[in-house]
C-alpha positions in Angstrom: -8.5 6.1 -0.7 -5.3 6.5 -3.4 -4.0 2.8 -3.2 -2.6 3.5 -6.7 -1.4 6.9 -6.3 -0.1 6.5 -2.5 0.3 3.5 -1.3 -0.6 3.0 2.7 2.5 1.9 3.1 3.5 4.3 6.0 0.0 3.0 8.1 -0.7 -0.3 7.4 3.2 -1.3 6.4 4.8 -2.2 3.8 3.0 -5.8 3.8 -0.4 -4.4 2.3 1.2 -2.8 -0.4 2.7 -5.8 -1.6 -0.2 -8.0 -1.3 -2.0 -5.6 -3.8 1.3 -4.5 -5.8 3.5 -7.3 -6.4 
């Protein structure tokens, strides 16, 4: 899992990766 590198903003949407990364 790359959460920093790639965010899974392309499976879980665009709403996880701002509730991680502001």
């Amino acid at each position: 899992f790359s959460q920093q590198t790639i965010p899974p903003s392309a499976k879980y949407g665009a709403r996880h990766t701002v509730t991680m990364i502001p």
